[in-house]
N, C-alpha and C positions, 0 to 999 in steps of 0.2 A: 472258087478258091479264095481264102482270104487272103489278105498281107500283112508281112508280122505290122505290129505296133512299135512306135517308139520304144515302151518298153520290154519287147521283146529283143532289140536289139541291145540294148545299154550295155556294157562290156565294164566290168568293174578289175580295177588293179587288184594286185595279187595281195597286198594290204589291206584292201576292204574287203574281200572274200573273207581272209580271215579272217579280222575283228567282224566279221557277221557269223562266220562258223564258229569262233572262239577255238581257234587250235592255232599252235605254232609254227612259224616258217618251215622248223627239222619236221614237225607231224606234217605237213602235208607234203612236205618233198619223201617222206616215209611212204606216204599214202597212193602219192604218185609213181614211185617205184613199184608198188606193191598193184598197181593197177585199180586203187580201191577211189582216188581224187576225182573231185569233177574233173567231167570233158573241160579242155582248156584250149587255149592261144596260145602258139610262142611267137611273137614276132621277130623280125630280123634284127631286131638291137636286143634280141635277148629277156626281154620281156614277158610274164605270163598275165593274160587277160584271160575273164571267166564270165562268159555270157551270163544275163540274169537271169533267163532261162534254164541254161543249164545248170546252175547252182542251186534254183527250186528242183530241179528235178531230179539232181544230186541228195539233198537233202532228204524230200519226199520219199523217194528208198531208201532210205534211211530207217524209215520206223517201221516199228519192232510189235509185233502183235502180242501179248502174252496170252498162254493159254490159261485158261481158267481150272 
């Protein structure tokens, strides 16, 4: 068994998520109602944190195969 990496753990604020997805505060709280948002953190101040992992791997289903 391995153990994550440092950068498996890193947990980015809900502002750098963003400016890395390029969508707005209202689009992901959209997206998050909608059940479509990366897996997330809420902590107890209210806070959301977005594992770096789960953001690639949000992203990664993300794309879109076109058929030819």
């Amino acid at each position: 068994m391995t153990t994550p990496t440092t950068a498996d753990k890193r947990t980015l604020t809900l502002v750098e998520a963003l400016a890395e997805i390029r969508v707005s505060r209202a689009a992901f709280y959209r997206m998050r109602a909608r059940g479509q948002a990366p897996r997330h953190l809420k902590l107890p101040n209210g806070q959301i944190r977005i594992r770096r992992a789960d953001l690639d791997a949000w992203f990664d289903g993300c794309e879109v195969q076109e058929a030819c």
